[in-house]
Rosetta silent file (secondary structure, phi, psi, omega in degrees, C-alpha in Angstrom):
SEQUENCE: XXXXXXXXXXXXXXXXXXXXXXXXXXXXXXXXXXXXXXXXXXXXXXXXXXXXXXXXXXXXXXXXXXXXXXXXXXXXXXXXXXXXXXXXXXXXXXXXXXXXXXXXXXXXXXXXXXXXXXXXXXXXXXXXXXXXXXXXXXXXXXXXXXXXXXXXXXXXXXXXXXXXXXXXXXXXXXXXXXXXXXXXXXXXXXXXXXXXXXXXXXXXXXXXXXXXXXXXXXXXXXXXXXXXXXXXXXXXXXXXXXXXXXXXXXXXXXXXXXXXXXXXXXXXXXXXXXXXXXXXXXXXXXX
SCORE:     score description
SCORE:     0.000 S_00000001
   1 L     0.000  168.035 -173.182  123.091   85.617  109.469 S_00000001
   2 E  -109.369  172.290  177.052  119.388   86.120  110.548 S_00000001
   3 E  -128.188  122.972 -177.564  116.582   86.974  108.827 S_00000001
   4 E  -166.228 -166.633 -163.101  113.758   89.472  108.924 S_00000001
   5 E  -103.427  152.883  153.135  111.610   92.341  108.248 S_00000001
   6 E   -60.856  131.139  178.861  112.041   96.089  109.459 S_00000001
   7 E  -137.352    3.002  164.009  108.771   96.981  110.854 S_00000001
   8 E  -151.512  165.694  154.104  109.934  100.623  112.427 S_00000001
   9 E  -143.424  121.968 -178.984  112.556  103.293  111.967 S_00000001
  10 E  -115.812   95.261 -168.453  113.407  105.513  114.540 S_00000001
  11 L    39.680   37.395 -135.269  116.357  108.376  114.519 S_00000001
  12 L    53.235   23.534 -147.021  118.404  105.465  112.900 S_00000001
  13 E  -116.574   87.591 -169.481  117.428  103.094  114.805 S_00000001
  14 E   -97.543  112.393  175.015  115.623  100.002  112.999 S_00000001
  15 E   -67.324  112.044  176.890  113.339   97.350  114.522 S_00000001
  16 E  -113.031  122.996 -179.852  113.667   93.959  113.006 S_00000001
  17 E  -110.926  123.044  166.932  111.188   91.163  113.723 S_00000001
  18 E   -96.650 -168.003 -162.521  111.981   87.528  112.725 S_00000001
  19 L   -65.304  -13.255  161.633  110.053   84.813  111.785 S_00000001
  20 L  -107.316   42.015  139.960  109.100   83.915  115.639 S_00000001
  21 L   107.958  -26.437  -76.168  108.224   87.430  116.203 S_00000001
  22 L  -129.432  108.665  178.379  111.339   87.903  118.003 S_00000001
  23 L   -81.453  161.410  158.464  112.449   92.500  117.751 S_00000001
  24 L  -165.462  115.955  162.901  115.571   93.354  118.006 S_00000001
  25 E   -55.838  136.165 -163.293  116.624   97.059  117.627 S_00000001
  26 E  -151.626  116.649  177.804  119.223   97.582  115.033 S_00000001
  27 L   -89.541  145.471 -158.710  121.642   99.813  113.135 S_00000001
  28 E  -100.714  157.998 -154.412  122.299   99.397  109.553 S_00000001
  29 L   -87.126  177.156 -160.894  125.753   98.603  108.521 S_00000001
  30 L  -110.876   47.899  137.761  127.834  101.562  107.192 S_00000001
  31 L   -64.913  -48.513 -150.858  128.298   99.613  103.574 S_00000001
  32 H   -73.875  -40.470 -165.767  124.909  100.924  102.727 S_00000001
  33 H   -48.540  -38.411 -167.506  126.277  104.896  103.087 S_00000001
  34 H   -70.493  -16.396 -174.358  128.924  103.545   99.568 S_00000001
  35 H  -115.592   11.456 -168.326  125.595  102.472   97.758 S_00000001
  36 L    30.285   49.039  145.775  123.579  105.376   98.648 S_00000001
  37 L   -92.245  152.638  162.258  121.067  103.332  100.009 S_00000001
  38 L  -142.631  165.458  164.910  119.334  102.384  103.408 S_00000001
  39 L   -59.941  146.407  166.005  116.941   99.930  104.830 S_00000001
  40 L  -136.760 -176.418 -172.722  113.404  101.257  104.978 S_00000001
  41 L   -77.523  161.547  176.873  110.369  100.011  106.753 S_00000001
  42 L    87.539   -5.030 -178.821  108.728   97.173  105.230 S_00000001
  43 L   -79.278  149.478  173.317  112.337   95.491  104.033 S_00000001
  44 E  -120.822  132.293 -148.182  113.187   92.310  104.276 S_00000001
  45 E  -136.860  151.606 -172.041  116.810   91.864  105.589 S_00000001
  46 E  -109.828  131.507 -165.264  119.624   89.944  106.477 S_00000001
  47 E  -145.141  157.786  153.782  121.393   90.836  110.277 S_00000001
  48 L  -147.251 -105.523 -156.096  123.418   89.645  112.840 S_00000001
  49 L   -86.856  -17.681  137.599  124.656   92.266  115.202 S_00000001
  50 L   -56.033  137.589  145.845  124.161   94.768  111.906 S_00000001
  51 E   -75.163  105.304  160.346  121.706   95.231  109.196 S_00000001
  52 E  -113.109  -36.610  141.827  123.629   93.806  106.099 S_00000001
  53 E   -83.051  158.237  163.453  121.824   93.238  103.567 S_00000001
  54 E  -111.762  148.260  166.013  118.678   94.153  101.895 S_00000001
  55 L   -82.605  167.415  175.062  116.618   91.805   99.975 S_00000001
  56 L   -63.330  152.123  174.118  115.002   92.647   96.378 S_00000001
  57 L  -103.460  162.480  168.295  112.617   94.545   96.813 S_00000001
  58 L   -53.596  -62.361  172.310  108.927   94.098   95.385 S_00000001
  59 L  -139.740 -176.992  177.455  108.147   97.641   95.236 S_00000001
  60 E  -150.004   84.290 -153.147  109.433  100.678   96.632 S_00000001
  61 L   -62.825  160.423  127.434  107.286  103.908   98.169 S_00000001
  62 L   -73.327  -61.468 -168.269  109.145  107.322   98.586 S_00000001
  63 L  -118.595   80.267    0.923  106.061  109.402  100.211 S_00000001
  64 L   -91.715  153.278 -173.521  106.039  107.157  102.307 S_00000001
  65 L   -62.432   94.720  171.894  109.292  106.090  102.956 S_00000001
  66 L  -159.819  170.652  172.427  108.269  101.966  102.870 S_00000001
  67 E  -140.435  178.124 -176.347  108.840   99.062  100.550 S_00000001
  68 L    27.535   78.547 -172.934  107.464   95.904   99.666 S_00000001
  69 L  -134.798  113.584 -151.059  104.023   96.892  100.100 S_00000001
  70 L   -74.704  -41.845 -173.165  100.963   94.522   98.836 S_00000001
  71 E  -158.869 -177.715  173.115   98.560   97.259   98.580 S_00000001
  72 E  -140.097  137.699 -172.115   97.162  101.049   99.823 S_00000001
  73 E   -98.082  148.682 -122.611   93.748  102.247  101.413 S_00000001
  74 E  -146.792   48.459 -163.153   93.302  105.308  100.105 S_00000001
  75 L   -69.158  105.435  179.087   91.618  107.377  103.069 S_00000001
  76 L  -135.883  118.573 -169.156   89.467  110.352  101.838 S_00000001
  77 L   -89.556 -171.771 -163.167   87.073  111.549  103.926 S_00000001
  78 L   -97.550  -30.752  168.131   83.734  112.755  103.012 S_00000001
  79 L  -132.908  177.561 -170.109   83.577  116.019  105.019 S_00000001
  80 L     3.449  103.526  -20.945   86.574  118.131  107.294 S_00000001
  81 L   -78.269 -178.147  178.768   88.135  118.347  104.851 S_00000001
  82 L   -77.998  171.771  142.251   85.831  117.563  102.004 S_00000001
  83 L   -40.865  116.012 -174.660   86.101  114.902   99.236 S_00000001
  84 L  -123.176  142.674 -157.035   88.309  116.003   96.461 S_00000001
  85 L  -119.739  -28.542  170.141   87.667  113.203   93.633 S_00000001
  86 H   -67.425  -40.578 -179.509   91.225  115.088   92.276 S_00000001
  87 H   -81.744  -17.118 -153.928   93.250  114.282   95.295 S_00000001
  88 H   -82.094  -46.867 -176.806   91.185  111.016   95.357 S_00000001
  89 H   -71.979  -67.286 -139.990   92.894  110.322   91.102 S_00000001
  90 H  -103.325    4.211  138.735   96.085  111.546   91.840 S_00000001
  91 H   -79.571  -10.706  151.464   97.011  109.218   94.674 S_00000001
  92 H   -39.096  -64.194 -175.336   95.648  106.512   92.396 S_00000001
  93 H   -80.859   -6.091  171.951   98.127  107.171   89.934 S_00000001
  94 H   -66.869  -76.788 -176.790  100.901  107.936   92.862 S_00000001
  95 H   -73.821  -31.587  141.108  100.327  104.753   93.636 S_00000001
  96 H   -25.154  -70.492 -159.493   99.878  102.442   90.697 S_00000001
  97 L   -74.509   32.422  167.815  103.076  103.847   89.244 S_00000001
  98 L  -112.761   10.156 -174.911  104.887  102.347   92.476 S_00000001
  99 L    67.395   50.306  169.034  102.990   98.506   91.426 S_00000001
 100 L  -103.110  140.082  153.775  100.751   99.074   94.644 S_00000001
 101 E  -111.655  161.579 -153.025   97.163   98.338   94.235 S_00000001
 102 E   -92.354  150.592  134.837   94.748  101.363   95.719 S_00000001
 103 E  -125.693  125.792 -158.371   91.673  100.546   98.001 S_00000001
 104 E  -110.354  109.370 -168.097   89.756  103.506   98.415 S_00000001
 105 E  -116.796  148.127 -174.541   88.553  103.794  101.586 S_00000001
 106 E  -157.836  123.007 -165.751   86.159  106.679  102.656 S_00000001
 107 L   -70.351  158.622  170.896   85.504  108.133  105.932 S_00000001
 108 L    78.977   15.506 -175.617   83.043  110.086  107.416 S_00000001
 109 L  -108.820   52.484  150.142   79.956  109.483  105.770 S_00000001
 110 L  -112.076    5.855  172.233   77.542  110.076  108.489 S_00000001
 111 L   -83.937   12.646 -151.212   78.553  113.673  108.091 S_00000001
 112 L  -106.506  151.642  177.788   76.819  113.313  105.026 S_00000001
 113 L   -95.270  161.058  163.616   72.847  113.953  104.167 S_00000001
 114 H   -52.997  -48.681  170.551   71.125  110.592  102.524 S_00000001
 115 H   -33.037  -85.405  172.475   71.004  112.559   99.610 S_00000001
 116 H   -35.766  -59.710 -170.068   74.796  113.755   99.478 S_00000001
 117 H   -87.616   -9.295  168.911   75.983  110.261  100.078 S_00000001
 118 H   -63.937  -62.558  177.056   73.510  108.301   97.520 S_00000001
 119 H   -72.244  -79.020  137.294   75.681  110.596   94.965 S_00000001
 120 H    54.166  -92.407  167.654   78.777  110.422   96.217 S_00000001
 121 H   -39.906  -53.310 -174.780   78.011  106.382   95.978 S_00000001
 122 H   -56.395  -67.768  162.488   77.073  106.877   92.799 S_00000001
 123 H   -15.499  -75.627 -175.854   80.389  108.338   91.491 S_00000001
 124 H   -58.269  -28.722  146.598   82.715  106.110   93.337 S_00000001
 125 H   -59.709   -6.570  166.986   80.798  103.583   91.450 S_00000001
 126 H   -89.712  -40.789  141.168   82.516  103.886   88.150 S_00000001
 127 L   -66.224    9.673  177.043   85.541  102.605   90.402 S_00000001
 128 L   -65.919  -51.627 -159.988   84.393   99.918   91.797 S_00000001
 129 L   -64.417    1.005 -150.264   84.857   97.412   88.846 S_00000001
 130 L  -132.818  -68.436 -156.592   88.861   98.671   88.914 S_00000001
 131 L  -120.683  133.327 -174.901   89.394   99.346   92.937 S_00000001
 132 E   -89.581  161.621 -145.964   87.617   98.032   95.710 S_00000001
 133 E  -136.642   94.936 -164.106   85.790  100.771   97.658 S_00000001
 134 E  -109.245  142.634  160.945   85.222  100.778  101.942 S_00000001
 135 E  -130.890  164.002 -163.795   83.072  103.283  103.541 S_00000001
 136 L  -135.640  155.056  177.087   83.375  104.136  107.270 S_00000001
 137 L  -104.553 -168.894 -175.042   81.339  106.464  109.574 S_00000001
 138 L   -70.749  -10.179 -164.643   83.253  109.044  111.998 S_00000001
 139 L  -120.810    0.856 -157.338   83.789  106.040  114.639 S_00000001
 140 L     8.856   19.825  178.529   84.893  103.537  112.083 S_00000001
 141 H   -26.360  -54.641 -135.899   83.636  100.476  114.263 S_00000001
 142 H   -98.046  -43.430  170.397   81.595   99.298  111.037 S_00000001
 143 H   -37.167  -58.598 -174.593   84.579  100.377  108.541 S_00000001
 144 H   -66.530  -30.850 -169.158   86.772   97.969  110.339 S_00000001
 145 H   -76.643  -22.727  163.270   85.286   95.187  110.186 S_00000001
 146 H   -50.815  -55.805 -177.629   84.286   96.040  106.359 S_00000001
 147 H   -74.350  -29.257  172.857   88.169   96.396  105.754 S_00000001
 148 H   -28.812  -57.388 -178.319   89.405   92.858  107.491 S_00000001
 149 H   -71.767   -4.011  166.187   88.834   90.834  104.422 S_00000001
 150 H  -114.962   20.108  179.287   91.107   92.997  102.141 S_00000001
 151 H  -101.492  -33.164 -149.493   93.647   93.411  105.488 S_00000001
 152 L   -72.241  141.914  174.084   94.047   89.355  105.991 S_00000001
 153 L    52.301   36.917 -164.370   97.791   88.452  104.983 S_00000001
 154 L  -133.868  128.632  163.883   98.346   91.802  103.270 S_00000001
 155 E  -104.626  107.009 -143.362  101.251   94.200  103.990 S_00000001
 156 E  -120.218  132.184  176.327   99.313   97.160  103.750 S_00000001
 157 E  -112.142  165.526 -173.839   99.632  101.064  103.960 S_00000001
 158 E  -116.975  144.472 -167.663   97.506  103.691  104.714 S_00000001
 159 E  -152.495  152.865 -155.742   97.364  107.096  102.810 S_00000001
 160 L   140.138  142.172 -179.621   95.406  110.175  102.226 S_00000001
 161 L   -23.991  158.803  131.720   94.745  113.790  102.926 S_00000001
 162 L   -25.320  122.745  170.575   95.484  114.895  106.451 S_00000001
 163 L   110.251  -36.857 -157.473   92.681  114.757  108.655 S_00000001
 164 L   -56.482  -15.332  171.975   90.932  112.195  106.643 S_00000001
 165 L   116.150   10.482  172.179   90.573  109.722  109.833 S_00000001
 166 H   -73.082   -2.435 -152.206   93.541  107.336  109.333 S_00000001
 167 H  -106.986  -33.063 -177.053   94.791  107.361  112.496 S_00000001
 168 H   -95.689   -5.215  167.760   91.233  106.689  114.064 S_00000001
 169 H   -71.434  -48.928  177.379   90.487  104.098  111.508 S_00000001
 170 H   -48.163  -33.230 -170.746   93.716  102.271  112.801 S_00000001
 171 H   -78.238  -34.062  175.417   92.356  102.501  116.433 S_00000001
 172 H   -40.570  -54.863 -166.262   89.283  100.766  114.805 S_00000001
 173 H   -66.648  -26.604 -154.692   91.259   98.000  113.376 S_00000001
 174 L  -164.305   89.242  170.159   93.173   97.158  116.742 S_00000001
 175 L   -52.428  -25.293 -148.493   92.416   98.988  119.709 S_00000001
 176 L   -71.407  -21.381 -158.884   95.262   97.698  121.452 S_00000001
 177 L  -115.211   90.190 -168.759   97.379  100.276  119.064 S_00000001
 178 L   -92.009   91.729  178.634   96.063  103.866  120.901 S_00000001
 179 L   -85.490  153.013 -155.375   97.286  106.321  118.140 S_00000001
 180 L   -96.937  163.594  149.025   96.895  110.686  119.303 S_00000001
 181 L  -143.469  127.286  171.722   93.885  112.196  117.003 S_00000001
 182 L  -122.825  138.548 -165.912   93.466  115.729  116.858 S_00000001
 183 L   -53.751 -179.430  159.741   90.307  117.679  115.530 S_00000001
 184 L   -68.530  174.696  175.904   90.551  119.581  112.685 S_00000001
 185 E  -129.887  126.011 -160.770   92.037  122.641  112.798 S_00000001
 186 L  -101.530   11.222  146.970   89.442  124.762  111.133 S_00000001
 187 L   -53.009  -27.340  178.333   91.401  127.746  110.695 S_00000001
 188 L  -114.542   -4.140  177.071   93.352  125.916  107.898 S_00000001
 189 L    60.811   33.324 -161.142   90.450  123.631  107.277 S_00000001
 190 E  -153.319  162.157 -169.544   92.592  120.737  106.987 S_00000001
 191 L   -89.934 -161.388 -164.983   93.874  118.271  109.924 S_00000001
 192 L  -145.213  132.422 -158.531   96.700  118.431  111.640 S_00000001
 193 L   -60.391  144.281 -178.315   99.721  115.541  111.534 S_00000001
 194 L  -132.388    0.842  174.794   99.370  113.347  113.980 S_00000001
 195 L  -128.087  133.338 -150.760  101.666  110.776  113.065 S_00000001
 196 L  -124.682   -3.011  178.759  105.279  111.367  113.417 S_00000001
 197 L  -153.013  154.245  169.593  107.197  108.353  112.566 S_00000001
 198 L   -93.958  124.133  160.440  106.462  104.841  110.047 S_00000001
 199 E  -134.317  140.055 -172.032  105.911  101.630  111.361 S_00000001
 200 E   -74.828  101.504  133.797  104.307   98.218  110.550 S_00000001
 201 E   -51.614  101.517 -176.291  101.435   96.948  112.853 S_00000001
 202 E   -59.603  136.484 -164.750  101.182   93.487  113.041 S_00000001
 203 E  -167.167  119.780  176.206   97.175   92.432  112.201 S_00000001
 204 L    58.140   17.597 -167.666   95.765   89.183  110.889 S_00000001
 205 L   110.961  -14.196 -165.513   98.746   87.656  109.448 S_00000001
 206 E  -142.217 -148.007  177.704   99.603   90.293  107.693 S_00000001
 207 E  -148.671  168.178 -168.214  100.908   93.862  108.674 S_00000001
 208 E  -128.886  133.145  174.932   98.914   97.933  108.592 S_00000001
 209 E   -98.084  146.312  172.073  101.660  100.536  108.026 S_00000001
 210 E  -118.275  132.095 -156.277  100.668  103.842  109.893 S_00000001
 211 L  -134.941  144.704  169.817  102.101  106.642  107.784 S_00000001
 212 L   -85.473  143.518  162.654  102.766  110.615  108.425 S_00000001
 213 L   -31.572  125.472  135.955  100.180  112.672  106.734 S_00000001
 214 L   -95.621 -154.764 -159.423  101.077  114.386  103.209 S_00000001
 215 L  -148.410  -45.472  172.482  101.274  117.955  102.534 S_00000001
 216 L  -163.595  153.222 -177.908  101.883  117.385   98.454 S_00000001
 217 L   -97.189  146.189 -157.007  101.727  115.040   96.019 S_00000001
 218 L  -110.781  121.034  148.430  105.171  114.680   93.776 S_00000001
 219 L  -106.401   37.168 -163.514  104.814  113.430   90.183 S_00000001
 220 L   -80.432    6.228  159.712  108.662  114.085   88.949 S_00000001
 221 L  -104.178    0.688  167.829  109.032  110.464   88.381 S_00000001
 222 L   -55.554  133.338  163.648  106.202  109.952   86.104 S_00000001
 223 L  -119.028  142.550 -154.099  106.757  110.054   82.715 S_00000001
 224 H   -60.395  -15.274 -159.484  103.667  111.722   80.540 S_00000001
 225 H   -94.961    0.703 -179.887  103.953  109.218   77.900 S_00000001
 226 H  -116.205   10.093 -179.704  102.985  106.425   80.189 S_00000001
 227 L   -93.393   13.374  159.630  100.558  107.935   82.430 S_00000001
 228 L   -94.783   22.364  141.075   97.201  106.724   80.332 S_00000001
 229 L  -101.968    5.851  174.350   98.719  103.506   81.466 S_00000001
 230 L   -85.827  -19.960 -169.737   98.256  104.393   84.547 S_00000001
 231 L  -109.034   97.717  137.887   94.047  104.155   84.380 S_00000001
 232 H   -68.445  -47.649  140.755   93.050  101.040   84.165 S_00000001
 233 H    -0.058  -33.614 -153.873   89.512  102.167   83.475 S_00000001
 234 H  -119.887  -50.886 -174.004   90.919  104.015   80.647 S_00000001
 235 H   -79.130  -26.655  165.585   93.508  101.074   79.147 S_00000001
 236 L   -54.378  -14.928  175.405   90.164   98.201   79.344 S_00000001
 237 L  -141.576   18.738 -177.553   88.706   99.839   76.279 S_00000001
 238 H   -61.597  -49.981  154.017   91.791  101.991   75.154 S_00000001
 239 H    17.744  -66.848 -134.677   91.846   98.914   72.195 S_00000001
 240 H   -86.980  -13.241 -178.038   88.732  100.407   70.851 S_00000001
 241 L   -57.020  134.954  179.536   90.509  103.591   69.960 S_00000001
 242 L   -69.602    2.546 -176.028   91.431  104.715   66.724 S_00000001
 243 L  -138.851  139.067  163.054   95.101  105.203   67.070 S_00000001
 244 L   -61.591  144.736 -179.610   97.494  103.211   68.659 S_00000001
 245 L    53.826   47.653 -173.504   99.332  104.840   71.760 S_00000001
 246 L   -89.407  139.915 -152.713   96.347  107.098   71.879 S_00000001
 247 L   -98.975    2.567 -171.615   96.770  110.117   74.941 S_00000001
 248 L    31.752   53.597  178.109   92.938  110.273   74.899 S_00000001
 249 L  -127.996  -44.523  158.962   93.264  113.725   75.009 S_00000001
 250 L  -109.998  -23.967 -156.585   92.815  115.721   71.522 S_00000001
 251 L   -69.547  130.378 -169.194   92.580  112.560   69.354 S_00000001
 252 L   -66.134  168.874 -179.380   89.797  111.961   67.010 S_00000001
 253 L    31.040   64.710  152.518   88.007  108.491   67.398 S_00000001
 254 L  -128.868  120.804  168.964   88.991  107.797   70.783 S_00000001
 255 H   -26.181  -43.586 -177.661   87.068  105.471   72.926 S_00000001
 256 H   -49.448  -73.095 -167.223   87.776  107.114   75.934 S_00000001
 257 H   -74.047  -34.377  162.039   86.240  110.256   75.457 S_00000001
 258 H   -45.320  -47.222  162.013   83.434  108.694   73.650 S_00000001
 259 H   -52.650  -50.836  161.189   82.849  106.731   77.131 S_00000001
 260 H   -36.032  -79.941 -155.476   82.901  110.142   78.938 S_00000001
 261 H   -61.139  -37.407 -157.128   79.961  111.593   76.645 S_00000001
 262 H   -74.042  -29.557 -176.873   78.238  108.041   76.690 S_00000001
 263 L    89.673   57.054 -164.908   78.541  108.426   80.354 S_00000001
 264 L  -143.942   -9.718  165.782   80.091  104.954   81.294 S_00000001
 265 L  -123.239  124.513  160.460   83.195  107.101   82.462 S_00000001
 266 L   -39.534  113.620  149.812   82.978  109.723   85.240 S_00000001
 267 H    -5.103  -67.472 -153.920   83.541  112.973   83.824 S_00000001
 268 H   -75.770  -42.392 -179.602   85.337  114.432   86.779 S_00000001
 269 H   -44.370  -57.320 -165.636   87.643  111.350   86.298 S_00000001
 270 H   -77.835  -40.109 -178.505   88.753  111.928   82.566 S_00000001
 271 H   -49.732  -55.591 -141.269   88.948  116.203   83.585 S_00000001
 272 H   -69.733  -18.836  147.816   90.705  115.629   86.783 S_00000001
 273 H   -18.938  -65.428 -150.748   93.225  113.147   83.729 S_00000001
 274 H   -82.019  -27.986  172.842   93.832  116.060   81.861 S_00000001
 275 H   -51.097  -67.157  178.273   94.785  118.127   84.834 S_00000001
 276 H   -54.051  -60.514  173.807   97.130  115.576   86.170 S_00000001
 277 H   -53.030  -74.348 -177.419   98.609  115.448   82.670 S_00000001
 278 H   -43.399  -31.903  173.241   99.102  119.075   82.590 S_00000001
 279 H   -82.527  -42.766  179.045  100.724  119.563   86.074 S_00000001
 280 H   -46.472  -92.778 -156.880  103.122  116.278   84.735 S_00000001
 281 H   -38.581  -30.751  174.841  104.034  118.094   81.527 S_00000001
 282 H  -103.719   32.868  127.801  104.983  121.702   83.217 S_00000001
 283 H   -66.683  -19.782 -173.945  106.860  119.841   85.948 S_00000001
 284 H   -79.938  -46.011 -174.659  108.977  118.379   82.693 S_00000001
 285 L   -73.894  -27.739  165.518  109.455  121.632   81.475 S_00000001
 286 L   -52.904  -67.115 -173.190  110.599  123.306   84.504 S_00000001
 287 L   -50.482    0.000    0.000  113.196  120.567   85.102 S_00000001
């Protein structure tokens, strides 16, 4: 049998490229329906006239449907719609607890006063030391080339509010790949999907997943007692705490929140925590 990766899915229909580039459209074999499994994009697979196997996988995405995926930019733009530093946290922690690592890339800042984006900057600097951090204007010329060096060799996806510019960052990276962009739509103040199916763009060596927009973020497989293992930020001086397994949430002599008041932690970071934690915990109890 041969060997390669999926790099699209289409109405069941799966594109497999081997190692001398070579597609071949493909249906997976109907073994998979007995394991309640399927191939997804980003797998690497064994075929002949059939998809028969899947290899292990590395990781595994739901929203979006992709596996084996090295890392995720993190597209939040600065204006239409705005920057939410909450939507910004809780695909952080979407994606960490799939073993992904986030780059937080953020669009749109010439809509921005000097002012507005010197703070902004400032923020996004208490994640820098944990996540690397791209900014882009509305044309994202100067974004792409800013993003190459964490694109080379990388099988990479892109993710983030609706609207946020991923689809025109992508044109950025590789014109040759002419993706539809549609304004906002400022009646709902939010963009409008513009990408309708996932596939892997080949780019430096490495590959750019183009993704449909989400609509909501899911956390029903997180489980609360592990998500302050989810922050690195939070687990580099968690040590210093006075309790072991500490939720850095009511607990006296914890490090955490001492870093909040010392100001060496974002605020909005440790709130928008508590938040996250709170929407986990009534999602448990409904279920």
């Amino acid at each position: 049998m041969k060997e390669g990766k999926v790099i699209r899915l289409t109405g069941g229909l799966y594109t497999v490229v081997d190692q001398e580039g070579t597609c071949v459209d493909l249906r997976a074999a109907g073994l998979f329906r007995h394991h309640k499994e399927s191939p997804k994009v980003g797998d690497d697979v064994a075929y002949d006239d059939l998809i028969r196997e899947i290899r292990p996988r590395r990781n595994n995405l739901s929203r979006p449907a992709i596996a084996n995926v090295d890392q995720a930019l993190l597209v939040n733009a600065c204006k239409e719609p705005d920057f939410s530093f909450l939507l910004l946290d809780q695909f952080i922690l979407l994606i960490l607890s799939a073993a992904v690592k986030p780059v937080i890339v953020v669009t749109k800042i010439d809509l921005l006063t000097a002012p507005e984006l010197a703070q902004l900057k400032r923020k996004l600097a208490f994640y820098e030391p944990f996540f690397p951090v791209v900014y882009v204007d509305s044309l994202a010329a100067a974004g792409a080339e800013a993003l190459k060096p964490h694109l080379r060799g990388k099988t990479s996806v892109l993710a983030g509010q609706t609207g946020a510019g991923k689809s025109s960052l992508l044109n950025a990276v590789d014109p040759t790949q002419h993706r539809a962009t549609d304004a906002i739509s400022q009646a709902l103040g939010r963009g409008k999907h513009t990408t309708r199916t996932v596939e892997l763009i080949p780019f430096t060596g490495g590959w750019i997943a183009d993704t449909p927009g989400f609509s909501s973020l899911e956390f029903a497989g997180i489980d609360l007692a592990t998500v302050q293992d989810l922050y690195p930020d939070f687990t580099s001086i968690a040590a210093a705490c006075r309790f072991n397994g500490c939720t850095h949430v009511h607990e006296p002599g914890c490090a955490v929140k001492a870093a909040v008041a010392a100001g060496s932690i974002l605020p909005e970071r440790h709130q928008n925590y508590l938040r996250i934690r709170e929407e986990i915990k009534n999602l448990k109890i409904r279920y």
